[in-house]
C-alpha positions in Angstrom: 140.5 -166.0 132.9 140.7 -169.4 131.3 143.9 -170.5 130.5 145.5 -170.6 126.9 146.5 -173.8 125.2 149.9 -174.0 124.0 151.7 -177.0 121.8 155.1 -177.2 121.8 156.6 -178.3 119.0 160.4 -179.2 119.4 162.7 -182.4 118.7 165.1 -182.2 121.9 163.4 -183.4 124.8 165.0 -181.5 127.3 164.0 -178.5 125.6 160.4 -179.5 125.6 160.7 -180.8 129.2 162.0 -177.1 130.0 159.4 -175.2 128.3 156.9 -177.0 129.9 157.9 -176.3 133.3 158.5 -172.3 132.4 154.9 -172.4 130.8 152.9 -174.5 133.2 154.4 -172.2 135.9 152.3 -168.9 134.5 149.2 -168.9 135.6 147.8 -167.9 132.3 149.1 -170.6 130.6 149.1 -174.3 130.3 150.2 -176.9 128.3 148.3 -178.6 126.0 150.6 -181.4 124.7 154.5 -181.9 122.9 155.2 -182.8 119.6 159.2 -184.1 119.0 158.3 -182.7 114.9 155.5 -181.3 112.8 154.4 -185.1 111.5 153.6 -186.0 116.0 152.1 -182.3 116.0 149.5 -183.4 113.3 147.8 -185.6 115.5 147.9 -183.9 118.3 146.1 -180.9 116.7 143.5 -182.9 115.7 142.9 -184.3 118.9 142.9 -180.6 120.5 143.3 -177.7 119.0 145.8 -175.3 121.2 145.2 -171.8 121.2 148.7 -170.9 120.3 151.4 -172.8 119.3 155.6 -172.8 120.2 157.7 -174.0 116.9 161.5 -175.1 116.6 162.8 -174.2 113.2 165.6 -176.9 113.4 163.8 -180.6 113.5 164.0 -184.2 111.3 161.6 -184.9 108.7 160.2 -181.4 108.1 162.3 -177.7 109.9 159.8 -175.2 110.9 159.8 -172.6 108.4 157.9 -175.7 106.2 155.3 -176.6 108.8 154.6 -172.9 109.3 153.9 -172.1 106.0 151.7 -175.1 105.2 149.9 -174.6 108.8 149.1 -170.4 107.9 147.8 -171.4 104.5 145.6 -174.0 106.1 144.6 -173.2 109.5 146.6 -170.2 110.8 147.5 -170.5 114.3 149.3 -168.4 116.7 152.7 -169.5 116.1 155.8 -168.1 118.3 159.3 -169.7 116.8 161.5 -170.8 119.5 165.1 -171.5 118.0 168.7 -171.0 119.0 169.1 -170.1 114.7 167.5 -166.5 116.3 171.0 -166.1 117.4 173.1 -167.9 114.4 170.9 -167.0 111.5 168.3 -164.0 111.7 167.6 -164.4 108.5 165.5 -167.5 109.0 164.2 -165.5 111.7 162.9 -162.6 109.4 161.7 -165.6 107.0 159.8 -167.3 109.6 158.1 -163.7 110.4 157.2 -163.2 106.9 155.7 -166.6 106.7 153.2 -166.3 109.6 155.3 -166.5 112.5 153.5 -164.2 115.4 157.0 -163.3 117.3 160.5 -165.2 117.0 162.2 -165.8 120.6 166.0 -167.4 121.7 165.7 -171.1 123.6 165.9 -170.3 127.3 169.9 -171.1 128.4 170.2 -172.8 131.2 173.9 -171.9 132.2 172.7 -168.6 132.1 172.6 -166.2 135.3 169.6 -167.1 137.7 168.4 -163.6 137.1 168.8 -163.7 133.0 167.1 -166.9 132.7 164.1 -165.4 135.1 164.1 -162.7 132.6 164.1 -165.2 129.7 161.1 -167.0 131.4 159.0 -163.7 131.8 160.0 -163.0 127.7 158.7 -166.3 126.6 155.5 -166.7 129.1 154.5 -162.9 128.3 155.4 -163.4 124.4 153.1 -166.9 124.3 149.8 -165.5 126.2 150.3 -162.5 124.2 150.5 -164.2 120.7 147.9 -166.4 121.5 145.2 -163.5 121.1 146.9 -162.5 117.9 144.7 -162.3 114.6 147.0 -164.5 112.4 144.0 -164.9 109.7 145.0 -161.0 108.7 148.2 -162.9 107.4 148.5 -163.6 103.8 150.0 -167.3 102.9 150.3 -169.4 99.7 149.1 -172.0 99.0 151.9 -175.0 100.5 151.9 -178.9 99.8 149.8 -180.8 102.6 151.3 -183.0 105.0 149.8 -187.0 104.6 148.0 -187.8 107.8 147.1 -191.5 108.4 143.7 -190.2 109.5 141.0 -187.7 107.9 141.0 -183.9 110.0 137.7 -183.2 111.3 136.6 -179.9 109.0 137.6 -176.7 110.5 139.4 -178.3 113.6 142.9 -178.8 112.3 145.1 -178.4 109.4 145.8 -181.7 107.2 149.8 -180.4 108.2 151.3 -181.5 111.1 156.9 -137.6 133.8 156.1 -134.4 132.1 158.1 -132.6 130.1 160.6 -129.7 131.4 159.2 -126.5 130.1 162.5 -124.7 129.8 164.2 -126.0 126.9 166.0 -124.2 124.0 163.8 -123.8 121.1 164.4 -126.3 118.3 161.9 -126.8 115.0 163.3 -129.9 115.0 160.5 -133.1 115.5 161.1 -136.1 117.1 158.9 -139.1 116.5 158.7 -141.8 119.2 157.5 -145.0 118.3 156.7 -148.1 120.7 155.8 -151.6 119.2 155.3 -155.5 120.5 153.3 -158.4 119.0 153.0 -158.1 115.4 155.2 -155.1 115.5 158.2 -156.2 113.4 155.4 -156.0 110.1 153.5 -152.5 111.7 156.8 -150.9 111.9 158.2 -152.2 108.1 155.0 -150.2 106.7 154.8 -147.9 108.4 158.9 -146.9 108.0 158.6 -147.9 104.1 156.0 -145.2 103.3 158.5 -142.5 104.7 160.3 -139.9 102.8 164.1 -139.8 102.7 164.3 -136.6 104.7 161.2 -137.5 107.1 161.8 -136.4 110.7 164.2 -138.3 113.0 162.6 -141.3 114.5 163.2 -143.5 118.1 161.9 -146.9 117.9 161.2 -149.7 120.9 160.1 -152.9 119.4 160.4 -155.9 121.9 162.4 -158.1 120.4 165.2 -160.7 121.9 169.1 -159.3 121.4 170.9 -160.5 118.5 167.9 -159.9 116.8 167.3 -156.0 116.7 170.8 -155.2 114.3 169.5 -157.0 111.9 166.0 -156.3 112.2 167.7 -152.8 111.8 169.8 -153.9 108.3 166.5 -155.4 106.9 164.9 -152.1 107.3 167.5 -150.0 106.1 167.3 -152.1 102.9 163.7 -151.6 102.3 163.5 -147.9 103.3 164.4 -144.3 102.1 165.1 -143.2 105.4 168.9 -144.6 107.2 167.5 -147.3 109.5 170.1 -148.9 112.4 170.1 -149.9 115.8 171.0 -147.4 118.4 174.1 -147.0 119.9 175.3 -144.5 123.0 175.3 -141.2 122.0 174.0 -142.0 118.5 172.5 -138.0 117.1 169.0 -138.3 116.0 168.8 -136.8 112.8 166.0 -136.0 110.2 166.0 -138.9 108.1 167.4 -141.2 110.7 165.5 -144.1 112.4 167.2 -145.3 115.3 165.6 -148.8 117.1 166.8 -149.8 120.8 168.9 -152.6 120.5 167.6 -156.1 122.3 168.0 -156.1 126.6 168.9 -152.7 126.6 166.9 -149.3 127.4 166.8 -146.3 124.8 166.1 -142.8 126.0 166.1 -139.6 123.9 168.8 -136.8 125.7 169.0 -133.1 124.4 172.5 -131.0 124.5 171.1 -127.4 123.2 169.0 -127.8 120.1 170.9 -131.5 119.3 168.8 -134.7 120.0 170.9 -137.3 120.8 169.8 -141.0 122.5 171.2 -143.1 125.8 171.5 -146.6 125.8 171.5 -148.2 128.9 171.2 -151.6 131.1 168.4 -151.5 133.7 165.9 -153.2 135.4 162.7 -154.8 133.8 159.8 -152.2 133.4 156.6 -153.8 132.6 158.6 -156.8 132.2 160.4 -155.7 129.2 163.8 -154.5 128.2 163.9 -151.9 126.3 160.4 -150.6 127.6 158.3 -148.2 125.5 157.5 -146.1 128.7 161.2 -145.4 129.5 161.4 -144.3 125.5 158.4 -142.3 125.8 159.0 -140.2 129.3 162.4 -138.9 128.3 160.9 -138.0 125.0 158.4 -136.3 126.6 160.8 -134.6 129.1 163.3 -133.6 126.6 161.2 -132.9 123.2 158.2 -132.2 125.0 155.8 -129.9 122.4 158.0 -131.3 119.4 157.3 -134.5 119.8 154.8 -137.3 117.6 154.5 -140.3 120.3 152.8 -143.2 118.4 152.1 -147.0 119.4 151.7 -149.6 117.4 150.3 -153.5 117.9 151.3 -154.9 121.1 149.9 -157.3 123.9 149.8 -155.6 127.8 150.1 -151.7 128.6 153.5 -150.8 128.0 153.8 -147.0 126.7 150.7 -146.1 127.7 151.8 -143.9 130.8 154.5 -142.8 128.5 152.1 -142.1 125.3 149.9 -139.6 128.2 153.5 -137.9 129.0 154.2 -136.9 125.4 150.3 -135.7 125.3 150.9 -133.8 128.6 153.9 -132.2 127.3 152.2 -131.1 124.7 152.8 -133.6 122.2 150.9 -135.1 119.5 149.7 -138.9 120.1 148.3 -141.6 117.7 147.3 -145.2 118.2 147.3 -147.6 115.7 143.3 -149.0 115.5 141.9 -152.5 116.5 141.5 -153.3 113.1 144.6 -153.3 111.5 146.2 -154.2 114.8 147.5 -158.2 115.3 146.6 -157.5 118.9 145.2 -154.3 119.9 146.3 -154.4 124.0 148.7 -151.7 123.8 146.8 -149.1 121.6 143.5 -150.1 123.4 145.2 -149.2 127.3 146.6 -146.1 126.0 143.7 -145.4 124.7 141.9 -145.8 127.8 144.2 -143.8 129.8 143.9 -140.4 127.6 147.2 -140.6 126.0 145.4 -141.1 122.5 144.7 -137.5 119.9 144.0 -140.2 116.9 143.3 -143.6 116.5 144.2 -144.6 112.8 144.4 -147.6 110.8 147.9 -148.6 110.2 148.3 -147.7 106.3 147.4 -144.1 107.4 149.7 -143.2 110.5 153.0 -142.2 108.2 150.7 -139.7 106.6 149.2 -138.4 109.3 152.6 -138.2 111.3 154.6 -136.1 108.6 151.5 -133.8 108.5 151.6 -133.2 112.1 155.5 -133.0 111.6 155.2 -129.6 109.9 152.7 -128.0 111.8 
């Protein structure tokens, strides 16, 4: 497979330096070129367009949100945002999201653990290749003020910017939805969550997303929703009306004590290079909700959830995909789809519907 392109746009040269190295090492990946701001990344898109591009939010002469705006409403390009201000202020995160942003990452620490910073470098490579097949023209942008280039942009090459279930349980009529999300899934999950009743059934979410990211992920939610959104904690019940999301680095799994649903948050190793990991979500909602279960995935780059989307079907579970369409990158859906794990494939403006009919059958 030909490798993707990626600029990186950042004005700390040992962060670039580092970025390179962890991006030329992947083997699906390869460095296009650096930029130290948005006004050196002007020319060098309109030397080569890269397939997807990495963005600081903190820079001189123009931050990131600015450049991301005026590059979506010009010539969207993958963007992923890679800023330690995911850590100090996720509400620059959120707005660089709403503005086109693909996915929003921490800056790889150094001093970290050998093992973390591994982990970090699987995060970012996966989170780059992945985003760089996203459909960022489905996002909608406003029109921004241009960047002044000391040269004309060749038209339409570059913006003028710079298991299976037990089957002895006790009976419950209780449902539990499962959901499992990745690229683009911060936007996927906000509709579908906001077209929910207050008293819809109780809800377990895994979106990869970086820690110190997910409880306020969680808040936003919560303020835009009739349901209670938060981020899980150990032994957190799951309720109707309740959405409970996996917090950032850590596993979620659904548990059952009699008829109550409660969840398990735990440490663990990587699976399918992620932590939390929709299949861990998804086989011990299978295991322990088995027939009362909804398993849906959303949007999402590789094939995590779809062994676990095939375990909620085999348990006797309903399944639903989200479709290409509406997808910002239709990997996950599509290999669960190919495995058997899918009963319907739906747009995404039509899966809260179909779940809460499904809910009381």
């Amino acid at each position: 497979m030909k490798k993707r392109k990626v600029l990186i746009i950042d004005d700390s040269a040992v962060v670039r330096q580092t970025l390179e190295k962890i991006i030329n090492a992947d083997s699906r990946l390869e460095v296009l070129d650096t930029a130290a701001d948005p006004y050196f990344a002007v020319a060098k898109i309109k030397k080569a367009l890269p397939d997807v591009i990495t963005l600081d939010i903190e820079m001189p002469r123009m931050d990131g949100i600015t450049f991301l705006k005026t590059l979506m409403a010009q010539h969207p390009i993958p963007v992923v945002i890679i800023s330690s201000l995911t850590e100090k202020g996720t509400i620059t995160a959120f707005e660089a999201l709403q503005s086109g942003a693909v996915e929003v990452l921490n800056k790889p620490k150094l001093g970290n653990t050998k093992k973390a910073f591994e982990e970090a470098c699987i995060e970012i490579c996966d989170t780059i290749h992945a985003a760089s097949f996203a459909k960022v023209s489905r996002i909608k942008c406003g029109r921004r003020k241009t960047i002044a280039s000391s040269e004309d942009t060749p038209e339409g090459h570059a913006p003028a910017v710079p298991r299976v279930a037990s089957k002895s349980m006790v009976k419950t009529t209780n449902k539990i939805v499962a959901v499992g999300a990745s690229t683009g899934g911060t936007e996927a999950l906000r509709v579908f969550l906001e077209a929910l009743p207050y008293d819809a059934p109780g809800i377990v979410i895994v979106q990869h997303m970086p820690a110190q990211f997910t409880q306020s992920f969680a808040e936003r939610l919560n303020s835009l929703c009739k349901v209670s959104v938060k981020e899980a904690r150990q032994g957190d019940p799951v309720l109707p009306g309740s959405v409970l999301i996996a917090p950032g680095n850590y596993h979620l799994l659904l548990k059952r004590s009699g008829a109550r649903y409660f969840v398990q948050v735990r440490d663990g190793e990587l699976i399918n290079r992620h932590r939390p990991a929709v299949d861990v979500l998804f086989h011990s909602v299978a295991q322990y909700a088995g027939k009362n279960s909804i398993g849906i995935i959303l949007t999402g780059m590789g094939g995590d959830g779809a062994k676990g989307l095939l375990a909620i079907k085999e348990s006797g579970g309903y399944t639903i995909a989200q479709d290409e369409v509406s997808s910002v990158v239709f990997g996950m859906p599509n290999e669960a789809i190919k495995l058997g794990g899918v009963e319907s494939v739906l747009p995404l403006h039509k899966i809260s519907q179909v779940m809460l009919a499904a809910s009381r059958s």
